[in-house]
Structures are given as C-alpha cells and as structure tokens.
C-alpha positions in Angstrom: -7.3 14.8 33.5 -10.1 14.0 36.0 -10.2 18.4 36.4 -9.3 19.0 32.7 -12.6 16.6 31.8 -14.8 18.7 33.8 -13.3 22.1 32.9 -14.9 21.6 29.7 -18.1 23.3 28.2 -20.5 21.4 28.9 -21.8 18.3 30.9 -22.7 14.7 30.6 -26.6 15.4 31.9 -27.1 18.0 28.7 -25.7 15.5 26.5 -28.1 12.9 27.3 -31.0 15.3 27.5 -30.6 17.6 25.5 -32.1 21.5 25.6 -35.7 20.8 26.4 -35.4 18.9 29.3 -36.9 20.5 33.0 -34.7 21.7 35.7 -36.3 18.9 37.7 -35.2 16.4 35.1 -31.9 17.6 35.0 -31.7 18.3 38.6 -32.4 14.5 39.2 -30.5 12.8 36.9 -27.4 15.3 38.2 -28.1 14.1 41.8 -28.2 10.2 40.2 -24.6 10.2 38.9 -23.2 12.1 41.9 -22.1 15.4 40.0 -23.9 17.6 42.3 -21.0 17.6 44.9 -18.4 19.0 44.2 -15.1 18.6 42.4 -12.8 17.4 45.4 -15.5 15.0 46.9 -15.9 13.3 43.2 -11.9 13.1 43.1 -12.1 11.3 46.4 -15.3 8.7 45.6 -12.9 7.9 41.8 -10.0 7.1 43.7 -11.7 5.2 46.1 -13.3 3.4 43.8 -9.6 3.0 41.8 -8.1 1.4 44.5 -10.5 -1.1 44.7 -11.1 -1.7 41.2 -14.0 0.1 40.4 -14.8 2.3 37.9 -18.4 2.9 37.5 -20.9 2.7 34.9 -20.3 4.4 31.5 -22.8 7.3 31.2 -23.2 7.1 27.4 -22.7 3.6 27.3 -24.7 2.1 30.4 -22.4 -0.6 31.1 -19.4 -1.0 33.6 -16.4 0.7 32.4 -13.9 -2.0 33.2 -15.9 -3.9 30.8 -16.2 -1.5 27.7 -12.6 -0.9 28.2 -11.3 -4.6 27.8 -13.6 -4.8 24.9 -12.4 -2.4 23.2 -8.7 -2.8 24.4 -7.2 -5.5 22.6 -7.7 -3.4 18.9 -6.1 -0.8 20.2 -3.1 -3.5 21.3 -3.0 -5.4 18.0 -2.7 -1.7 16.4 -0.1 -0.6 17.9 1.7 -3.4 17.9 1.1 -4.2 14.2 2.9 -0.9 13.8 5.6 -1.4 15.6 6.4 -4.3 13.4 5.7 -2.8 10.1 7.9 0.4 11.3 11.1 -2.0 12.3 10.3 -4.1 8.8 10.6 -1.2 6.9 13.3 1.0 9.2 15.6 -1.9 9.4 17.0 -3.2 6.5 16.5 0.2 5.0 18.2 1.8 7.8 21.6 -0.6 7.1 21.4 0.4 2.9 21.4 3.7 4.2 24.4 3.7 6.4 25.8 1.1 4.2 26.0 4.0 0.9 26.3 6.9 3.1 25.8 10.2 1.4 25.4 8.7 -1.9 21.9 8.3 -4.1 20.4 4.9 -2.4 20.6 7.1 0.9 19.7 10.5 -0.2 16.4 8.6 -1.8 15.6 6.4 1.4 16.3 9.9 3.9 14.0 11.8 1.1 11.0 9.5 1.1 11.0 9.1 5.1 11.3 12.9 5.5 8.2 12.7 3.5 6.7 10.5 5.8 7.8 12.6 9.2 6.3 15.9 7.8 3.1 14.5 6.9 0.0 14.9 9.5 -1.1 10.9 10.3 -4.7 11.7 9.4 -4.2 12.9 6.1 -1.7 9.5 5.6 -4.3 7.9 6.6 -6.8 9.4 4.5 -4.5 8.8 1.2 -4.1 5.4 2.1 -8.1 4.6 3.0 -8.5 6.6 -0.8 -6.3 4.6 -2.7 -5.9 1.1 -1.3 -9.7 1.0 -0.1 -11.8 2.7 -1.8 -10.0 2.6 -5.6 -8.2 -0.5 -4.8 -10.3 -2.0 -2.9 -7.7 -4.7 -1.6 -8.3 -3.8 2.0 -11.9 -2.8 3.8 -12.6 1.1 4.4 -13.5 0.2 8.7 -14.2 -2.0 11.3 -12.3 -4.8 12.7 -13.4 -7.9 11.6 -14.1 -11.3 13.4 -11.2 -13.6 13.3 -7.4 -12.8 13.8 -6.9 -13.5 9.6 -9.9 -10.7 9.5 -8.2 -8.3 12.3 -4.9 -8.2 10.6 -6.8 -7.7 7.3 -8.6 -4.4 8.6 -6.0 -2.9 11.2 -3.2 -3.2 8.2 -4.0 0.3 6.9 -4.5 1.7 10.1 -0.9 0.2 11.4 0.6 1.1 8.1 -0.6 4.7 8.6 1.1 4.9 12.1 4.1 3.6 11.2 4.7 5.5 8.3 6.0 8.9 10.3 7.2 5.8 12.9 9.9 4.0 10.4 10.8 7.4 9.6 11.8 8.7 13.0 13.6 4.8 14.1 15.5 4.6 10.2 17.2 8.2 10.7 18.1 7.1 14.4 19.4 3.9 13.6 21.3 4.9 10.3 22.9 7.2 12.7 23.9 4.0 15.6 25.2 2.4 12.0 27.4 4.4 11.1 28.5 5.4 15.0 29.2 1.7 15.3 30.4 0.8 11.7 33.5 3.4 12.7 34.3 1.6 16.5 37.6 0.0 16.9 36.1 -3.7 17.3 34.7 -3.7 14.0 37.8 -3.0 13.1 39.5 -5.3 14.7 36.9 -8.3 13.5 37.4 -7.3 10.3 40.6 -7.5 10.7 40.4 -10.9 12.2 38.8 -11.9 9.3 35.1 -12.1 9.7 32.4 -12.2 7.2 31.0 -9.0 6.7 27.4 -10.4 6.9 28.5 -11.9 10.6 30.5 -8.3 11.6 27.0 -6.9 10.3 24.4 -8.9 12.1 26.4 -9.8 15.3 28.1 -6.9 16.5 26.9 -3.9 14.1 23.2 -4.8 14.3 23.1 -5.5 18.2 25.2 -2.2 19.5 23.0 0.0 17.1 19.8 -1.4 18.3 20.5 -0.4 21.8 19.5 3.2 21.3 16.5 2.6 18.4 15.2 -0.2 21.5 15.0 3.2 24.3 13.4 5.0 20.8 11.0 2.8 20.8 9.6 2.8 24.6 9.8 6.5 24.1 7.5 6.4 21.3 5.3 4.4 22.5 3.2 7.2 23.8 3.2 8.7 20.6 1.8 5.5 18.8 -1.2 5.5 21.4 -1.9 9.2 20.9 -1.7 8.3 16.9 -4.3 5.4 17.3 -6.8 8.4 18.5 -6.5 10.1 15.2 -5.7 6.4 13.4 -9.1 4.5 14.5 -11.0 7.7 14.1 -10.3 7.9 10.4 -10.8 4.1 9.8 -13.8 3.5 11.9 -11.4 0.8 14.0 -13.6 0.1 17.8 -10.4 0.7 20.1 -10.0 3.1 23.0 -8.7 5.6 21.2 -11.8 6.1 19.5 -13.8 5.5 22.6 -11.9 8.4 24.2 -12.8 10.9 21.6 -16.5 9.7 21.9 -16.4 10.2 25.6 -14.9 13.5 25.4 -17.5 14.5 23.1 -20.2 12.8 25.4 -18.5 14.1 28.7 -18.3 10.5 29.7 -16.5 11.5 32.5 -16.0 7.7 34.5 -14.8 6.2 31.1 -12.2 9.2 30.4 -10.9 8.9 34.3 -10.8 4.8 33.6 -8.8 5.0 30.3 -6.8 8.0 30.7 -5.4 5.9 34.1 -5.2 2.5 31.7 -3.3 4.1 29.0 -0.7 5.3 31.7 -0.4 2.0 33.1 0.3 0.8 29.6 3.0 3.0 28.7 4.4 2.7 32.0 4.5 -1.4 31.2 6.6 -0.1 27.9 8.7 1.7 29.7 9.6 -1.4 32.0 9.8 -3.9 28.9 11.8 -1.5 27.4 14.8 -1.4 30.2 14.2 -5.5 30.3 15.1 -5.4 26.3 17.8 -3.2 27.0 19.8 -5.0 29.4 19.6 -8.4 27.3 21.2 -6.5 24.2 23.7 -4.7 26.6 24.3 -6.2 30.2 26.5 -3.3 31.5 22.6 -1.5 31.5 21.9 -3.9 34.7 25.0 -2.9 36.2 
C-alpha cells in the first residue's frame, strides 16, 4: 500500500497547490514533507515511526494522524457492528424457516428475496434505501452521525441496514445449509427419540453445531464489511475511516492512507482472533 499510494498520478504537493504554483513553491513544500528522497528512505522513516507509534501529520488535514483516525474510528466500529447484528437478526430465524420447509414455498421466497440482495451492488442498496426511507419517508436523516448514542444508531441504521442486506444473504444460505447438515445427524435423532421438545432439540443442539461454521463466516467477512463501509459512508455522508480513506486517496494523503490501511489490518486481524475464541466456546474439540 505504502508503493501502491505513491504509484498513483499525481502528488499530495499539486493537490494542495494546485497548477499555478512556482517550482520554488513546490520545490519547498516537497522538501518540507520529506518526499524528495526517495521511495525506500520514506519506507524506512514510516516504519520507524510505526514502531514507535508515530504517524505524522495529516497533509490535507494538518493534524496528527493517530488523532484523525480515533476520531473518526468509532463510526466506522458502531457500523459495522450494527450490521453484523441486523444481518444475524434477519439471517437467523429466517435461516431455521428455511431449513425448517425445505424446498417448499416459505423457502423458495426467503432464498428468492436474499438472492436479490447478494446480486445487488451495495451502493445502489444504499441509494434505494437513502431515496425511499429518507428522502420520501423521511423517517431516518439523509447523512451525518449525530451527537448522542440514541442519535448514532438513528443515522448509521440505513447505512448498517444497507451492509447487511448482501450480509444476511450470504450467512442465511450458509446457515440453512448447517440446518439441514445437522437436522439429519444421528443425535438429533436420538434426542428426539429420547423425547425432547423440538424447540429444546432446536435451540440446544441444532442451533449451536450450525453456528460453528456461520461464526468462521463471519470473521471471514469481516473484511468485506469494512471494504463495504468505504462505499456505505460515502453514499450516506457517515465521518468514519472509510470515507476518510477515499478522501486521502483523492488528496494523496499519503501518512493517513499508510496509518489506516495498517489500522484496518490490525482490526481484522483482532476478528480473526475473536473469531477462533468464539469458536472454541461453541465447540471445545477446536482448542484441542
């Protein structure tokens, strides 16, 4: 990324000038934020600067990364994990009706509608929802992100419910799939047999086996979700990083593209982690 960011046409000292500034202006202000040297020696002074926690100044911005970043941060977080919780609300129970009338109409409709959902781009989701439940509606605000948690949730719902649209899709046909897998194993049998309730047999063992692969689905996707926020707060005006690293691309705000792109690894690799965690508490043959 640090390579790829300078590859590009272009460079931060025309953006903030623009075409009529002097080659002595130009020259200067190059000198000033070190992009005179070359490629390898700026690689070196980032990491240097990594390992010790420093990141520079934003170029665009004029204030230390580290600090724009854990502004704009916890939007970003509350997105994606809104959507995570709107896409298990709606894969879930949906998921078990479903599996529950395999191959018949409830399940060819619920497959139908999420196919829907998988094959449509996110921005243009989100575009149809800002239309109808903004604009015409006008039940939810067309941007921003509000002041208090109550206002946060209120403005991030569209953008969360855009992301997990094509999200509940992909986790409902996986877990309809662990359903049935597990609805067929010999110890269902056998605790029907027994003489278990069918809500217990359901919610006890059906739910819990199944969950162990949607759970790896989710880390996996987690990726995704953050790459979907760049297109997500885009449309809906939401301040989170995703947004800032369009703007910084677009303003070849190079410290604040090294600084996220390196924060948004650390963050799925923390998913990755939390997702291995989950796993072994749903299945403790994972640990061993």
């Amino acid at each position: 990324m640090f390579v790829l960011a300078r590859l590009l046409p272009g460079d931060p000292v025309s953006a903030m000038l623009g075409d009529r500034a002097t080659d002595a202006t130009v020259d200067r202000l190059t000198a000033q934020l070190g992009l005179d040297q070359s490629i390898p020696v700026q690689l070196l002074q980032f990491l240097g600067g990594a390992v010790q926690g420093r990141f520079g100044d934003s170029i665009a911005y004029h204030i230390p990364v580290t600090q724009l970043i854990a502004d704009r941060l916890p939007a970003t977080l509350t997105l994606t994990g809104l959507s995570m919780v709107i896409a298990l609300v709606l894969a879930v129970p949906l998921a078990f009706v479903a599996a529950l009338q395999a191959d018949r109409w409830p399940d060819l409709i619920i497959r139908g509608v999420f196919q829907v959902g998988l094959s449509t781009p996110i921005f243009y989701v989100g575009l149809l929802l800002l239309t109808v439940f903004a604009a015409w509606l006008g039940l939810f605000p067309v941007g921003g992100y509000g002041d208090t948690v109550l206002e946060h949730l209120w403005h991030l719902f569209l953008p969360a419910l855009t992301l997990a649209f094509s999200f509940a899709a992909v986790l409902m046909r996986s877990l309809r799939g662990a359903i049935l897998s597990v609805l067929n194993a010999e110890f269902v049998d056998f605790a029907r047999a027994k003489g278990i309730r069918q809500r217990l047999i359901l919610f006890r063992h059906v739910l819990r086996n199944a969950l162990i692969a949607t759970v790896s689905l989710i880390g996996l996707n987690v990726g995704s979700l953050l790459g979907g926020a760049v297109i997500t707060e885009s449309v809906f005006a939401v301040p989170g990083v995703g947004r800032l690293m369009v703007d910084s691309i677009f303003a070849r705000d190079y410290p604040v593209i090294q600084a996220l792109t390196l924060a948004l690894a650390v963050l799925v690799s923390l998913a990755f982690l939390l997702t291995d965690i989950v796993q072994m508490a749903l299945d403790p043959r994972v640990g061993r």
